[in-house]
N, C-alpha and C positions, 0 to 999 in steps of 0.2 A: 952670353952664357946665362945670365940672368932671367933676361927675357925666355931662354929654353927652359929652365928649372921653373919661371913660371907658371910655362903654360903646361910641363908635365903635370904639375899638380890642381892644373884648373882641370887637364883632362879625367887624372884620376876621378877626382871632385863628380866631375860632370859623368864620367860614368859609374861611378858609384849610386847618384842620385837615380839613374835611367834602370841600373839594374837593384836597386831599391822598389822602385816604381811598376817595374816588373815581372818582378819574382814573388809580388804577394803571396799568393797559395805556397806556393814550394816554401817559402821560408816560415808560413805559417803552422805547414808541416814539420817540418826541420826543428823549429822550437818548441813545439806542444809535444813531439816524441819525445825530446832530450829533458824537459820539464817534466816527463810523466818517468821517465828514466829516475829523476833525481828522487822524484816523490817516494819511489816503491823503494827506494832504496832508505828513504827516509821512514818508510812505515816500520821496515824490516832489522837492514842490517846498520841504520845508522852512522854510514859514513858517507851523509849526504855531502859532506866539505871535501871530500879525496877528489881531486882534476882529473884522475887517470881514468877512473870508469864514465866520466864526461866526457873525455878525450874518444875513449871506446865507441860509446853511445852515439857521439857525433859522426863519427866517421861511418860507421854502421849505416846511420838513418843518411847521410849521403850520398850515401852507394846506392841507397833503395828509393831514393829520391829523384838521383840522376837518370835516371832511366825514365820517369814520367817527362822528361825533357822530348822523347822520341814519340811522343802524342802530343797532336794538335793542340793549342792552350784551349781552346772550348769543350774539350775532354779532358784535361789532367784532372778535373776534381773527382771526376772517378776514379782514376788510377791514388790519388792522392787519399781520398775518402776510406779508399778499400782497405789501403796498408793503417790510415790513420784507427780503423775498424779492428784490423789485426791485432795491433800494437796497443792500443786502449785495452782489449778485451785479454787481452797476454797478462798486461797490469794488474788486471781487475784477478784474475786466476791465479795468479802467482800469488795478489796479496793475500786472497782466501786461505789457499794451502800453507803460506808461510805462517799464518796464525793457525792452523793448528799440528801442524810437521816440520815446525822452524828451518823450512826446506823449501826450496823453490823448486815446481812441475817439472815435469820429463812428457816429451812423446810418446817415452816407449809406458808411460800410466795410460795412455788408449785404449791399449788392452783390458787394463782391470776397471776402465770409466762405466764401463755398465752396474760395476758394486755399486755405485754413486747411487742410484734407483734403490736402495734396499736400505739406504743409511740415510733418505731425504731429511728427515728431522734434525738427527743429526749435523747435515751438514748448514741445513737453515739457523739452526739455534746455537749452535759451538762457532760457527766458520765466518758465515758473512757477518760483517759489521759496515756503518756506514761508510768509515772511510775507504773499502773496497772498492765503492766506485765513484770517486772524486774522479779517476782519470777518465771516466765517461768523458769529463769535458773537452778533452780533443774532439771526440767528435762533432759534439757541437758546434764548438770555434771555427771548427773546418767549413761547417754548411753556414753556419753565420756570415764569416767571412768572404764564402763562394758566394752565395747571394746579393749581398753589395757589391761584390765585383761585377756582377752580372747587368746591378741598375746602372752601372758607371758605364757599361757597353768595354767593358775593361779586355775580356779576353779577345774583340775584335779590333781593338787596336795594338792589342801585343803581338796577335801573331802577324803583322804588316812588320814589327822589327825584331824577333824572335829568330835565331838561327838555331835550331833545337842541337843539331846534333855539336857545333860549338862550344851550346852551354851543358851538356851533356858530359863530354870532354872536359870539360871545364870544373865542374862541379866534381867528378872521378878525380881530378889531379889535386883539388883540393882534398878529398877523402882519402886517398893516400898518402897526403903530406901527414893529413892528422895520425893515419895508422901509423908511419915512418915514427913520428914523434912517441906516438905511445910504445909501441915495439919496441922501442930503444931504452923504457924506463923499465920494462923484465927481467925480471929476474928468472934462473933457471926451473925455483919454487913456483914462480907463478905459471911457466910453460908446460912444468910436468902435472900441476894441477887441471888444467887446461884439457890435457892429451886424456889423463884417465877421469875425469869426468865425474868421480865422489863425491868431491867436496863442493856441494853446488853451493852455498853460501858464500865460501873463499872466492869463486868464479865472479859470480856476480858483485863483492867487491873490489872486485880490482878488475874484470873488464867490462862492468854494466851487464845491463839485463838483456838487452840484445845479442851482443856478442857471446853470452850464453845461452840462450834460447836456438841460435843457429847452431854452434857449437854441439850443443844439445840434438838437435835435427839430424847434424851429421853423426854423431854418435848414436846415435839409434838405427840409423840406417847401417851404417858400419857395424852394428852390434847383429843386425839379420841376416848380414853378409859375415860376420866375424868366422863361422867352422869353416867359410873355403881358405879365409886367410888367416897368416897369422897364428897356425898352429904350433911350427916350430918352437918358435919364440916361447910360447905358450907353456907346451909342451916341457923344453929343459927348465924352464922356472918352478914348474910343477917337482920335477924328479930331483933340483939342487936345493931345493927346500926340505923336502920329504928326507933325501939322505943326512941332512944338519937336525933332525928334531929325535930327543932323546926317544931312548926306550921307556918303556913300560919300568916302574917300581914300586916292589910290593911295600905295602906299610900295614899298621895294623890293622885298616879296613877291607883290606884283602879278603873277599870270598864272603864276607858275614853277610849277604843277603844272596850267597847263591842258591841258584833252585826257586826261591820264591818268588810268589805269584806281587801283579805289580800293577796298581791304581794310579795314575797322572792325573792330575786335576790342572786342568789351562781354569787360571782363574781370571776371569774377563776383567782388566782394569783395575785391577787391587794392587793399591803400593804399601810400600812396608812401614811407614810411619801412623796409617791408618791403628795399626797394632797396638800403637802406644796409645791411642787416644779416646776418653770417655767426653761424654756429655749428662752433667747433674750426677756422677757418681756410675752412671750408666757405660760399662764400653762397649765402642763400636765394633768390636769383633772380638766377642767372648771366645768362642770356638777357636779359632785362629790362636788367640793367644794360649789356648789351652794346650792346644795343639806343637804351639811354638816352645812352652814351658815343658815340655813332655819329649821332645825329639831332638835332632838336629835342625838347630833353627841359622838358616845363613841369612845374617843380619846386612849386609852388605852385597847383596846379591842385586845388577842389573842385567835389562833386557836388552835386545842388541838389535832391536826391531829397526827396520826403515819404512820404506812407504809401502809394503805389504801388511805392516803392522800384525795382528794375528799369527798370518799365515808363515811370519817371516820367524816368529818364533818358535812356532810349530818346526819350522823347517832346521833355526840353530839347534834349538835343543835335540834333537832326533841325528844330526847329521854331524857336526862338531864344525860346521860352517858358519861363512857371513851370508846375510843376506848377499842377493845380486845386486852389482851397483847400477845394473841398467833397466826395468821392470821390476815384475818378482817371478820368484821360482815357482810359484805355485800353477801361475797361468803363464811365464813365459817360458819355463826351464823344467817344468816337472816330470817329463819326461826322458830325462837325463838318470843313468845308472848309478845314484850317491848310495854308499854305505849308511846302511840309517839304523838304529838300534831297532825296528824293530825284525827286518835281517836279518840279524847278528843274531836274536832271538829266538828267530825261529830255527833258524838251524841249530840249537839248543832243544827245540823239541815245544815252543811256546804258542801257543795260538794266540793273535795278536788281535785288537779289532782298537774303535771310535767310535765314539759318540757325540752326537751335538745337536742341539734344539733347534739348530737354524734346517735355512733350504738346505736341500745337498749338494748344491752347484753354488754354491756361498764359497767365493775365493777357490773356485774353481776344486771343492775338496774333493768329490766323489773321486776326479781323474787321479789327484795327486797326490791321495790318500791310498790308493789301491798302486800307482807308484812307486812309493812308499815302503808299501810294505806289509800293511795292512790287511788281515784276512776279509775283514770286513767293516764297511762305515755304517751304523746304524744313527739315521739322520729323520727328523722333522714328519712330515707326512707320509715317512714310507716305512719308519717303525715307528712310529708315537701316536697318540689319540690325540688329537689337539684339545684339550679340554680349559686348558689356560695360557693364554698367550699375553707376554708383555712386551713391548718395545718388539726388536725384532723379532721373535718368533715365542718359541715353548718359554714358558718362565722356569726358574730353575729349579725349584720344588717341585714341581712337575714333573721334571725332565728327569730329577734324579730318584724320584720316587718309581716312573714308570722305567728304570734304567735300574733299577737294584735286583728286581723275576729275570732280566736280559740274562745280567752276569750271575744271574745263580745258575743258569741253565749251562751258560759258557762253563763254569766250572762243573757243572756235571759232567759235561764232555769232556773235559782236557784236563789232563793231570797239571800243568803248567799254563799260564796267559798274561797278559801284560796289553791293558786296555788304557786310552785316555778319553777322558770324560772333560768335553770344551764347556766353558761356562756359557750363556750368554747376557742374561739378565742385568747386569751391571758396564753395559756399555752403554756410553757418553747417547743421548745427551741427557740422562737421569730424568726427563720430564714426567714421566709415566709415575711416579714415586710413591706420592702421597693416595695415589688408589688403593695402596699395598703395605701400606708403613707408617705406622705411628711412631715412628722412635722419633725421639726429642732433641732437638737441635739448638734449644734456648739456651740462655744461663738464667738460672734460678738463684739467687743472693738472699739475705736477710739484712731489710732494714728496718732503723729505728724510724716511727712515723712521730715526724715534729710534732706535729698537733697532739696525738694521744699519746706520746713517750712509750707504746707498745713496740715491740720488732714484730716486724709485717713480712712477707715473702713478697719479692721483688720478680719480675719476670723481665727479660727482656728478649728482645728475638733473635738477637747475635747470628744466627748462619741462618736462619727462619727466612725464605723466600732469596737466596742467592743459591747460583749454582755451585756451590761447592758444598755447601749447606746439602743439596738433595745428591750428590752426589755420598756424603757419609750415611745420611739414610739409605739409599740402592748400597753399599758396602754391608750395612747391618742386616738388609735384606737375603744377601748373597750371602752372608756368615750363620743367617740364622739356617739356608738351604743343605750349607755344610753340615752343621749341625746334626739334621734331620738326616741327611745322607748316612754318616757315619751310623747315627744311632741306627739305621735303618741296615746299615751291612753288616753292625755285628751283631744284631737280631740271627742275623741269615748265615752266620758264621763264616762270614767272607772275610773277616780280617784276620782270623787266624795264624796265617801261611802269607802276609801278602804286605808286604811294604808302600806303603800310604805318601805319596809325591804332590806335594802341590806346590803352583809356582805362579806368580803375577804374568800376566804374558805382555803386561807392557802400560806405562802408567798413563792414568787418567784423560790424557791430552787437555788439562784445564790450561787458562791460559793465567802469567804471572799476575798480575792484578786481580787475579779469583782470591789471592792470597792477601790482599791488601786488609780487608777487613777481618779474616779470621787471626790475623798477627798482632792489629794495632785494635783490639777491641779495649773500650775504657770499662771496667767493672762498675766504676763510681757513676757514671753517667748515661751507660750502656749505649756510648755513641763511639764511632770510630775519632781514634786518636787526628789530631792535624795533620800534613806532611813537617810541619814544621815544629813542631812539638819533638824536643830530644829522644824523648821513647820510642820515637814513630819506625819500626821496622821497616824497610824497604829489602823487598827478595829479588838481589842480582839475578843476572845471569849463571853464576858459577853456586849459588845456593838454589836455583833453580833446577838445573843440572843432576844437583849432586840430587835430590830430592825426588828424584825419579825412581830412584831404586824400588824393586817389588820384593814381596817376599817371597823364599823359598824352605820347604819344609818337608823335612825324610822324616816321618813317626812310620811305628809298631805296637802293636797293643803292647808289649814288652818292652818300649823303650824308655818305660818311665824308668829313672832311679840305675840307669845303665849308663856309665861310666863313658864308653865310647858313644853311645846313641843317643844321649842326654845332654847336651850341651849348645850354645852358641858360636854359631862361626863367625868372625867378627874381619877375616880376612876377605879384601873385593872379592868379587867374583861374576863371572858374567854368564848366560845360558848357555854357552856354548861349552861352560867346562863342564857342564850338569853332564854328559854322555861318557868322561871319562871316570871324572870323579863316580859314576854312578857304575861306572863297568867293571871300575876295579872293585868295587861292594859284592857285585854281581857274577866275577868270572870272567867279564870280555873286554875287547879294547876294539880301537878302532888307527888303523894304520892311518886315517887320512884326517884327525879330530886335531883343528886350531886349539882347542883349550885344552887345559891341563887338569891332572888329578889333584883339590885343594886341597888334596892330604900329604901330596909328595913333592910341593914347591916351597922355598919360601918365599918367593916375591912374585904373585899372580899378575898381568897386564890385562887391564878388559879394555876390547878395542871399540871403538862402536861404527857404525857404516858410513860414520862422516869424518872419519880419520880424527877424529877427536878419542884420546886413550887416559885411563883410569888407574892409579895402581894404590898403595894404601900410605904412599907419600905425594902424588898430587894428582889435579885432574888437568889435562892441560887439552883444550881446544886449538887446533892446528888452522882453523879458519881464521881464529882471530892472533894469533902468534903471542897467547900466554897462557898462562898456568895458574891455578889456586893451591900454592901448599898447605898438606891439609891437618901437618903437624909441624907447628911452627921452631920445634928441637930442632929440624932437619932441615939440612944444608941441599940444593939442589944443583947439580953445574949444567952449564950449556951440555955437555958430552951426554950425563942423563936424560937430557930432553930429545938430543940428536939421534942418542941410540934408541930411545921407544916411539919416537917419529917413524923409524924406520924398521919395528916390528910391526907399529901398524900396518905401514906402506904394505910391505912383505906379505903382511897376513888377509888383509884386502884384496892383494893383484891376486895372490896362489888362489882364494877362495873362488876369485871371481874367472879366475882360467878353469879351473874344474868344471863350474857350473856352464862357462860356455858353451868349453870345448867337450864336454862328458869327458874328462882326463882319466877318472876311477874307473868308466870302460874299457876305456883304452890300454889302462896298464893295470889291470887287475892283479891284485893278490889274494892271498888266503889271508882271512882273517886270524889274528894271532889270539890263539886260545891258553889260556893256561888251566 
């Protein structure tokens, strides 16, 4: 008996050593995937120590492994090479995008990958950084590795004891043992995250970045096939939603803007704390705040953009939807039947149109602009002189100056109109800045000079040469265009009769450590604080988050000093409630609108497209399974967290079966008018 248990484990032993000695490349593959797995997880979501998305990873890259077993060994390093190519340069893309959409790629962005060509700058100066392509080094290792084996004369001696389709077999049974294992640590959360495919952060932490990238594949493809199937389904979720959401209720803002004519301003990249903030005495958005001081200013208003960003606001606000969780609407869904306010509008008697200094096939606008709803988009070279162009196209001065004769003309025509004027000059990545701006970004002090005992002026350059720095210049730029706009429409007697909307359409995208040194600046030394120094601010996650907020703002030449139109809305609120709250001002509603009227709730939920939800007692991310309470009075229970987990959910799937399925074609109603 002894001598058997011996020689069992001399045999293990012995072929352990043989297929050691064997499987160089395969296992060279096998650890450089699963190491580039851990990396990207380490760049991003930081739960490089979880076993379960290794457990994922491994199994994955075995499956895809196993099969270069059925090519001769003097050819596996192509087969090996090609996937080790795939899987490096997945890494490399995903780590790009997740610094600046804290979101990992999708197949179905192929479509909108041609934007990429129009925003190069941007993407080179905001997105890549060096560690993007550390996982380059798989490939390397691979041909390193290939090459030695090649002087050893290695792969003509394997394939003399190489049985492929064995180790083939072999390797599969291993990669199922590991799925067996992982499948078994699931939870029902982590299956149904899986199946709808939102929350791509959550994915990739708990089953690697492989097993989401495929996942991903498959769900694109099932998203182009999704209207032959899966209507039903779709369909009753749609109508058991719609018959649960209250009615319409009038309050005091009922009707006080009907009949009037109606300016939208998408203001490119402007957040709301910007409002509060001067340099040397100087503020960065004089006009804004003027504006803010004078009207309905929603202090707590966010954007509910995803990876359409722009277009994806464009689309909440107009429609009372989420973006799609699969593409965007603008190029993958725009031509889908949604109730959009400016419909609503027009069958009120309004002529609608757009403007915007870009191309006209910018996020595919002309199509899904006209869509939409739109009388007309007047765009870049086909109504503008190009006479000044910054960053991506017309600057905004420009644009708003050669856009004020437009709409005088519009209002000769039409007794009623309701136009949005897109910003563009204040999009990332600010480099353009200083050819157009001198506003001051220093801190200027008074000190006493030792030697002559006089107080000197001290200069230091505090935000001077960093990107957040030229980013508050491009906001003063854009504030000062405002400005110039305004003054220039009620020259023209255009604000008369017309309520004045502007809205951030989505924040900055700087990345958290833009923050580091405008937080920890020392006065006394005009050098950034230490990390270690007790003052030293550092900006989590959940104050990053919350910091996103943009602003939103309903003025009237008349609303100064006006009781209802004169105030601070200080309750959440998110873009998509802008259509109803805005309808009941206005006279209309919309039967199919996710948000509410901020004047007829008390307790608002803003959802956002990564099932992460917002309300004015906490913010809680459902990728990472916590919350920030955001007034420490209030008590929160599990059952609170449970029940607005599952408004999200609700408010995601219905939005996103509409936009598939065209649901609002399919079951049309009349708009309910009062």
């Amino acid at each position: 008996m002894k001598e058997k248990t011996k020689d069992f484990f001399i045999n293990i032993k012995g072929n352990s050593k043989t297929y050691l000695k064997t499987n160089i490349l395969f296992m060279t593959f096998v650890l450089s995937s699963v190491i580039n797995g851990c990396l990207l997880r380490f760049f991003t979501v930081k739960n490089y120590f979880d076993i379960k998305p290794i457990i994922a990873d491994l199994a994955v890259v075995l499956v895809i492994g196993a099969f270069g077993y059925f090519i001769k060994p003097k050819h596996q390093f192509k087969y090996f090479c090609t996937w080790s190519i795939i899987f490096s340069v997945l890494c490399v893309i995903n780590s790009m995008y997740y610094t600046n959409y804290l979101s990992f790629v999708s197949f179905s962005l192929l479509e909108t990958s041609l934007q990429i060509a129009d925003v190069s700058d941007a993407v080179v100066d905001n997105v890549m950084e060096i560690k993007d392509f550390v996982f380059l080094w798989q490939i390397l290792a691979i041909f390193i590795v290939n090459a030695r084996l090649k002087k050893r004369d290695y792969f003509t001696k394997v394939s003399k004891i190489e049985i492929g389709k064995k180790r083939a077999l072999g390797t599969l049974v291993a990669a199922f043992i590991f799925f067996g294992i992982f499948i078994s640590t699931l939870t029902s959360v982590d299956i149904s995250r899986l199946t709808k495919q939102w929350n791509r952060e959550y994915i990739v932490m708990k089953f690697g970045v492989y097993t989401y990238q495929f996942n991903d594949l498959f769900a694109t493809v099932k998203s182009a096939l999704n209207p032959l199937f899966g209507y039903d389904d779709n369909n009753k979720l749609f109508r058991e939603y719609y018959e649960n959401v209250e009615t319409h209720k009038d309050n005091e803002y009922t009707n006080i803007f009907k009949g009037k004519n109606v300016i939208f301003i998408h203001a490119e990249s402007i957040q709301q704390y910007v409002l509060d903030l001067s340099f040397n005495g100087v503020d960065v958005t004089p006009n804004l705040k003027k504006l803010a001081s004078e009207g309905l200013y929603f202090s707590n208003f966010y954007a509910q953009e995803s990876v359409g960003t722009s277009s994806d606001t464009e689309f909440t606000l107009n429609t009372s939807l989420m973006p799609a969780s699969s593409g965007t609407v603008f190029v993958s869904y725009f031509d889908r039947d949604y109730l959009t306010m400016e419909k609503i509008l027009k069958e009120q008697g309004y002529y609608t149109f757009s403007m915007h200094g870009n191309n006209c096939t910018f996020w595919n606008r002309q199509a899904a602009h006209k869509s939409f709803g739109y009388d007309n988009f007047y765009c870049y070279t086909k109504d503008y002189t190009i006479d000044e162009t910054i960053g991506l196209g017309l600057a905004d001065k420009s644009f708003f100056k050669q856009s004020v004769p437009i709409i005088k003309n519009i209002n000769k025509e039409h007794s009623s109109w309701m136009g949005t004027l897109i910003m563009l000059t204040n999009h990332t990545p600010f480099t353009w800045i200083d050819d157009v701006s001198n506003y001051d970004v220093t801190y200027k002090t008074k000190k006493v000079n030792e030697e002559t005992g006089e107080e000197e002026e001290v200069v230091y350059d505090y935000m001077e040469g960093t990107k957040l720095g030229s980013y508050f210049k491009s906001v003063h730029y854009a504030d000062e265009a405002l400005g110039e706009l305004i003054e220039n429409l009620d020259k023209e007697g255009l604000l008369d009769n017309t309520v004045f909307i502007l809205y951030g359409d989505h924040d900055a995208k700087l990345k958290k450590s833009e923050f580091n040194h405008f937080y920890n600046f020392d006065p006394e030394t005009g050098e950034q604080l230490d990390k270690d120094d007790p003052n030293y601010h550092t900006v989590d996650y959940f104050e990053y988050e919350l910091n996103r907020k943009v602003p939103l703002i309903i003025w009237t030449k008349d609303s100064k000093d006006n009781e209802l139109l004169n105030k601070e809305i200080t309750k959440v609120m998110g873009m998509y409630d802008v259509l109803p709250t805005l309808g009941n001002m206005m006279g209309f509603s919309s039967r199919y609108a996710l948000g509410n009227d901020i004047f007829s709730i008390d307790e608002n939920t803003v959802v956002f497209p990564d099932g992460n939800w917002l309300t004015d007692k906490m913010y809680y991310s459902q990728s990472k399974g916590e919350g920030k309470i955001l007034n420490l009075e209030d008590t929160i229970s599990e059952d609170y967290i449970t029940e607005h987990n599952k408004i999200a959910d609700d408010k995601i799937a219905v939005s996103n079966a509409i936009i598939v399925y065209d649901l609002i074609k399919k079951n049309k109603e009349e708009v309910t008018k009062k």
